[in-house]
N, CA, C and O atoms as CSV, one atom per row, in Angstrom:
chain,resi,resn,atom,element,x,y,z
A,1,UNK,N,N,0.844,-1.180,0.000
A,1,UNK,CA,C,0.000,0.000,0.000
A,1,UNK,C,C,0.884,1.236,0.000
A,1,UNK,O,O,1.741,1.479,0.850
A,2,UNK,N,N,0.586,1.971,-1.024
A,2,UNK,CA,C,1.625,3.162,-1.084
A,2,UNK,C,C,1.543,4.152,-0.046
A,2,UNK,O,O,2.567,4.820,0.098
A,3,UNK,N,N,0.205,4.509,1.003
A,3,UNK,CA,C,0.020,5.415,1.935
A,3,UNK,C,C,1.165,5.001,3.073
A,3,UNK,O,O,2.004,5.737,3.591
A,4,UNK,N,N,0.972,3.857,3.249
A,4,UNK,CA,C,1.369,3.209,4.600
A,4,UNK,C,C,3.193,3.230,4.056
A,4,UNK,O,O,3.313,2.851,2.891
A,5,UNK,N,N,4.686,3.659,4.833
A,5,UNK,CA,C,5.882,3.462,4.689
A,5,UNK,C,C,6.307,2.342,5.947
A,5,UNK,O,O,5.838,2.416,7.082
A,6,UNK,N,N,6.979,1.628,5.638
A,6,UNK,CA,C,7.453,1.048,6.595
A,6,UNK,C,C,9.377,0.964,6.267
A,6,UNK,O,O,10.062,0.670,5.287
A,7,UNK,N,N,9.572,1.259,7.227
A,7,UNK,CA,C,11.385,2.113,7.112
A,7,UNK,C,C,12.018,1.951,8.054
A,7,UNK,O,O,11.883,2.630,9.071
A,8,UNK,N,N,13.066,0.771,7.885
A,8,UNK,CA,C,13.742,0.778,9.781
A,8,UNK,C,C,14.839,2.351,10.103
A,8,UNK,O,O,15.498,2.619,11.108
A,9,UNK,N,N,14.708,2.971,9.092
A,9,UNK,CA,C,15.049,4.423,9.344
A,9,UNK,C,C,14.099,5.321,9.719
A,9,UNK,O,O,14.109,6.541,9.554
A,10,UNK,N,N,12.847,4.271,10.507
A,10,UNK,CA,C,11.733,6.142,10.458
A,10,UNK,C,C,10.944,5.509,11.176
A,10,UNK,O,O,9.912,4.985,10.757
A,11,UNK,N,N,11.593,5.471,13.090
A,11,UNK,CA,C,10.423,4.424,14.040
A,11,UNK,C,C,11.099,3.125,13.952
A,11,UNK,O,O,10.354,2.154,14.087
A,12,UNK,N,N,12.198,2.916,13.780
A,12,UNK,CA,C,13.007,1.686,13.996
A,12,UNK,C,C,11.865,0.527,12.902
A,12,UNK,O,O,11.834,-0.692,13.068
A,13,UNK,N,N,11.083,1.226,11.906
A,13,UNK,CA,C,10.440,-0.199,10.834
A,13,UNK,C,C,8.900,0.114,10.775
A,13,UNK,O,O,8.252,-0.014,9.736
A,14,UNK,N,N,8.180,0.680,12.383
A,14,UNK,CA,C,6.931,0.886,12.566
A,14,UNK,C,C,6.291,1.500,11.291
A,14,UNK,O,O,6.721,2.503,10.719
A,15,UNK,N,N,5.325,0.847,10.959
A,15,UNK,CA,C,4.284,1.494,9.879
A,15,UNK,C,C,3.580,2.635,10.210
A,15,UNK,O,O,2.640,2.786,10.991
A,16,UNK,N,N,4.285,3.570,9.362
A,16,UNK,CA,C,3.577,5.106,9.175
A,16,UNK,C,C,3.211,5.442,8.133
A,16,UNK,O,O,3.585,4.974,7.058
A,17,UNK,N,N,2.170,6.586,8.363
A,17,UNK,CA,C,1.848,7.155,7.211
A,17,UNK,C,C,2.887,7.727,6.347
A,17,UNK,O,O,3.713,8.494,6.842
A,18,UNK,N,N,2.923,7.407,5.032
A,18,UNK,CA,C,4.089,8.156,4.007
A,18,UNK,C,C,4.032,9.673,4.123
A,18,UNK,O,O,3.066,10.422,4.263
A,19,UNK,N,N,5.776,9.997,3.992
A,19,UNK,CA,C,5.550,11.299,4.372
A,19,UNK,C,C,5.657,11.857,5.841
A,19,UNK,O,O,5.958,13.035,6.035
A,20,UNK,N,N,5.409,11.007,6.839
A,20,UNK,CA,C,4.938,11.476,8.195
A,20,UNK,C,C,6.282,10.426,9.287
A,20,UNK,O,O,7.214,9.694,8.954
A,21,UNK,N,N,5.760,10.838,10.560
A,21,UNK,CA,C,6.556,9.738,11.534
A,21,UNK,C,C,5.236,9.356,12.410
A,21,UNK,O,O,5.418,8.898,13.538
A,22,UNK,N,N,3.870,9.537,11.904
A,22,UNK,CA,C,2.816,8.945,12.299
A,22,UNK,C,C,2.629,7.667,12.300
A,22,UNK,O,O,2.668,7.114,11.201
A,23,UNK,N,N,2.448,7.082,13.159
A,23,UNK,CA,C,2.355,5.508,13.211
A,23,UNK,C,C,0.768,5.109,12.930
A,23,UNK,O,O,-0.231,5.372,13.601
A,24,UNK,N,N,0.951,4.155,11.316
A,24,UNK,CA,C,-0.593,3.998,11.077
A,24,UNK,C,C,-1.236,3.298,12.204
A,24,UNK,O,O,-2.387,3.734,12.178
A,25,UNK,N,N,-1.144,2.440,13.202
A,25,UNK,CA,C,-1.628,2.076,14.253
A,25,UNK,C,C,-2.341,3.393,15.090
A,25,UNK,O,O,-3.471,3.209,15.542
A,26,UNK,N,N,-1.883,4.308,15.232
A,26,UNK,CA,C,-2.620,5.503,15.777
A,26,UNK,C,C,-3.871,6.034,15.257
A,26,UNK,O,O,-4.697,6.781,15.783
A,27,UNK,N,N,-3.824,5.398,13.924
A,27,UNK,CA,C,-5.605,5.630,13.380
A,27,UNK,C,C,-6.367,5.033,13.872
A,27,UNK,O,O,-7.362,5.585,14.342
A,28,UNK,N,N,-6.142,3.370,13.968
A,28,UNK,CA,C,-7.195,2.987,14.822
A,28,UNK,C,C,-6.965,3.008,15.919
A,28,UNK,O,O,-7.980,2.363,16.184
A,29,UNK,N,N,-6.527,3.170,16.880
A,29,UNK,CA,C,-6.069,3.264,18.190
A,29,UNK,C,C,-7.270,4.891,18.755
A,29,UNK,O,O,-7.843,5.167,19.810
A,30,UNK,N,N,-7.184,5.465,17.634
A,30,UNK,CA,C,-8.509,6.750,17.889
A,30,UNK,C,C,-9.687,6.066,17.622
A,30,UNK,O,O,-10.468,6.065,18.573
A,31,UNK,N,N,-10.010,5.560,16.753
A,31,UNK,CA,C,-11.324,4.636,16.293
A,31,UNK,C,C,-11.836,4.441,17.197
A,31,UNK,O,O,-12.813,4.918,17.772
A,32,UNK,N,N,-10.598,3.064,17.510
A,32,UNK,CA,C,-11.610,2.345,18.879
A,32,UNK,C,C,-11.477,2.851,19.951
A,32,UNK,O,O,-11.439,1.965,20.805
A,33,UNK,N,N,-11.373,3.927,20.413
A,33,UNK,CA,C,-11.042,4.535,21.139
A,33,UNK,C,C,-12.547,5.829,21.520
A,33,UNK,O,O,-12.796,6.542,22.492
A,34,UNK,N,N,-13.329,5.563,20.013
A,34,UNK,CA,C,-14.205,6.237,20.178
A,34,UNK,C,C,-14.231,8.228,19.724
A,34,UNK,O,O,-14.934,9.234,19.821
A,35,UNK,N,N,-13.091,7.802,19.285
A,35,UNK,CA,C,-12.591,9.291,18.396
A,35,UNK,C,C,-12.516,9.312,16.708
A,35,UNK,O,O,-11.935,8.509,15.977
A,36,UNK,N,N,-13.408,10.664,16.291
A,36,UNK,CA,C,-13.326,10.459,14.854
A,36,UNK,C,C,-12.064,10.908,13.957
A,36,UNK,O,O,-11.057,11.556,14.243
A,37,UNK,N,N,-12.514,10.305,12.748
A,37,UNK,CA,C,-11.389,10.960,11.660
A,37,UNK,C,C,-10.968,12.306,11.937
A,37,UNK,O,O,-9.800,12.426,12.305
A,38,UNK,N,N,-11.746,13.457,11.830
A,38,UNK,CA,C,-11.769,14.982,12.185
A,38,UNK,C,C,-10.821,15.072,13.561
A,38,UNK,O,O,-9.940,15.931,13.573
A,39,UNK,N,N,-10.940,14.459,14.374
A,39,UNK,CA,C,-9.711,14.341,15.439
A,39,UNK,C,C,-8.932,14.011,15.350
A,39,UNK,O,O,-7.898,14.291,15.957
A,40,UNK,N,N,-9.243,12.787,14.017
A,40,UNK,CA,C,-7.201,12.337,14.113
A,40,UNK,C,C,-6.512,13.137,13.519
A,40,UNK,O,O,-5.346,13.257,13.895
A,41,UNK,N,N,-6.907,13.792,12.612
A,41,UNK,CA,C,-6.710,14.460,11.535
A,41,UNK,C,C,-6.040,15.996,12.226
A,41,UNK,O,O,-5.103,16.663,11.788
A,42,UNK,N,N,-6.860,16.233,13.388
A,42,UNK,CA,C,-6.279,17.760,13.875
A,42,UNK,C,C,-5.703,17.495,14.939
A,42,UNK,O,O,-5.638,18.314,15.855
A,43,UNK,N,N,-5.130,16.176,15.006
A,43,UNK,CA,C,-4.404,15.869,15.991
A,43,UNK,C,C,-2.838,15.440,15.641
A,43,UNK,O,O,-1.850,15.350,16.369
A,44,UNK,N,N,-3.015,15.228,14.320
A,44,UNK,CA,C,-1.797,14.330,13.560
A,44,UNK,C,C,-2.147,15.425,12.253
A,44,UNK,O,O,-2.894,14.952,11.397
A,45,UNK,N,N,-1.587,17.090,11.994
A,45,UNK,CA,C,-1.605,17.274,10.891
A,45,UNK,C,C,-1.272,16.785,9.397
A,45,UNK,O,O,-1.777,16.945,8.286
A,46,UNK,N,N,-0.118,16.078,9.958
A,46,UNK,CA,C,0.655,16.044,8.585
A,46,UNK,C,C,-0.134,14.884,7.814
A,46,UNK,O,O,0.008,14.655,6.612
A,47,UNK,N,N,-0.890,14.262,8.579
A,47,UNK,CA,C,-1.698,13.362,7.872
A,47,UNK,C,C,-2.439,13.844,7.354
A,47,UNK,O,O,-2.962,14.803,7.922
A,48,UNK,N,N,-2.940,13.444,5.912
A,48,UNK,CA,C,-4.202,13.428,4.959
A,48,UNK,C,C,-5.241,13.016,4.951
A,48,UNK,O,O,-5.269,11.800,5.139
A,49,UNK,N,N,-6.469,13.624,4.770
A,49,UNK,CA,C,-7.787,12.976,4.353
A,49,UNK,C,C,-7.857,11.792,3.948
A,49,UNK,O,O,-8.281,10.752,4.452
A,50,UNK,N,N,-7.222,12.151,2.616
A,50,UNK,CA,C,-6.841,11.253,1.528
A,50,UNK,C,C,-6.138,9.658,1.648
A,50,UNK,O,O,-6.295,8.546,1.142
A,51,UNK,N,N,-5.239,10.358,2.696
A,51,UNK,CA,C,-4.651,8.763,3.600
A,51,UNK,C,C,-5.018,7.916,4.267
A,51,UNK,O,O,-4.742,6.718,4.318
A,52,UNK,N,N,-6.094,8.946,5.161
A,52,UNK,CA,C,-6.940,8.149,5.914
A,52,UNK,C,C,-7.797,7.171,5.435
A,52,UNK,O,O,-7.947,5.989,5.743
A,53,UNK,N,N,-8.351,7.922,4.589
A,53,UNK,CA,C,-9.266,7.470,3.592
A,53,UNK,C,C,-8.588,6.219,3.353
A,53,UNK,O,O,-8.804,5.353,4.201
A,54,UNK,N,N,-7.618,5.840,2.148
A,54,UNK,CA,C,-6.875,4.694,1.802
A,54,UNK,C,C,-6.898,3.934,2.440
A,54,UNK,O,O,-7.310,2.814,2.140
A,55,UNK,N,N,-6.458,4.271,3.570
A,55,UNK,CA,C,-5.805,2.997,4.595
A,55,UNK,C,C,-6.969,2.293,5.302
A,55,UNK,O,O,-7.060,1.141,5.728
A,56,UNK,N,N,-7.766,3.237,5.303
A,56,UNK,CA,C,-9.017,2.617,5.720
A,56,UNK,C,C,-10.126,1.734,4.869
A,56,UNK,O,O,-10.890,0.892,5.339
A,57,UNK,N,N,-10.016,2.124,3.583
A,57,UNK,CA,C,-10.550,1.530,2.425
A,57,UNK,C,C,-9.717,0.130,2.264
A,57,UNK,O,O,-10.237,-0.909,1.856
A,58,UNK,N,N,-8.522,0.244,2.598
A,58,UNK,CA,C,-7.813,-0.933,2.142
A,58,UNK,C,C,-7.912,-1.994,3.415
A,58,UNK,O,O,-7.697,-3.190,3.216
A,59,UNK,N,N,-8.251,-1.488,4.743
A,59,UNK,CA,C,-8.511,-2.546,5.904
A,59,UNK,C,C,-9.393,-3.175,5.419
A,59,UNK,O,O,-9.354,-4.406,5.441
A,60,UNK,N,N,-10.924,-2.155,4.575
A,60,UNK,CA,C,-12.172,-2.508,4.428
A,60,UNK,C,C,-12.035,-3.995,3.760
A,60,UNK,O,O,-12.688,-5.007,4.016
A,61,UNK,N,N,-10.971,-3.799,2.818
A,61,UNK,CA,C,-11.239,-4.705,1.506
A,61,UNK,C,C,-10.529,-5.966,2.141
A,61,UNK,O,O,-11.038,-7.051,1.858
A,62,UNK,N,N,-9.750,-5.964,2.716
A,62,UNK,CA,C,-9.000,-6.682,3.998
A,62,UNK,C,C,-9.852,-8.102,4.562
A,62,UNK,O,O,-9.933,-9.295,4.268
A,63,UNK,N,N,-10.492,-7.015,5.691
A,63,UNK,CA,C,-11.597,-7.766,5.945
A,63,UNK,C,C,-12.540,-8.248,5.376
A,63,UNK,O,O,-13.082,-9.116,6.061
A,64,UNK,N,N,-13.216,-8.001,3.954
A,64,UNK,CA,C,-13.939,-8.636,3.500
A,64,UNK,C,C,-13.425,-9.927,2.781
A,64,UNK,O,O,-14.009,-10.992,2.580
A,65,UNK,N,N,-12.260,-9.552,2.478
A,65,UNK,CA,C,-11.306,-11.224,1.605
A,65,UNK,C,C,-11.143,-12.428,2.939
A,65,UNK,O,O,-11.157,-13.655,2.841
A,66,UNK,N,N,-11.007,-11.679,4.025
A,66,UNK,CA,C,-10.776,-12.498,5.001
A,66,UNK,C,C,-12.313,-13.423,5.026
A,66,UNK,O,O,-12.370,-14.650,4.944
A,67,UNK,N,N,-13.101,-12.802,5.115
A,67,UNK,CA,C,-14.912,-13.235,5.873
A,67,UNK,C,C,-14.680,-13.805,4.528
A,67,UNK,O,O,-15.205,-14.919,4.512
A,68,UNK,N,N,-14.168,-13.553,3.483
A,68,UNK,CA,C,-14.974,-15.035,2.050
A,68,UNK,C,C,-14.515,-15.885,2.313
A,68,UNK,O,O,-14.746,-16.927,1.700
């Protein structure tokens, strides 16, 4: 997935958003947490709509290959 970088130069490997030192785990970690996009988002500028979006579209599709 091109959003998501994973770089043992950026977080010793941890998956972040490209571009960022945001750890994609921190998206859902707000989720379930009961916090929306609009918060993660003004909480973690450097992240994108657009990213969010992705990464979340791509769990979607994730989980549905899994449940077939």
């Amino acid at each position: 997935m091109k959003e998501i970088l994973r770089d043992p130069e950026i977080l010793g490997g941890i998956p972040v958003f490209r571009g960022t030192r945001v750890p994609a785990r921190n998206l859902f970690d707000y989720l379930s947490n009961g916090s929306s996009v609009p918060e993660f988002l003004e909480d973690f500028p450097t992240v994108s709509f657009e990213q969010v979006r992705q990464v979340l579209r791509a769990a979607e599709v994730y989980t549905e290959d899994c449940a077939a």
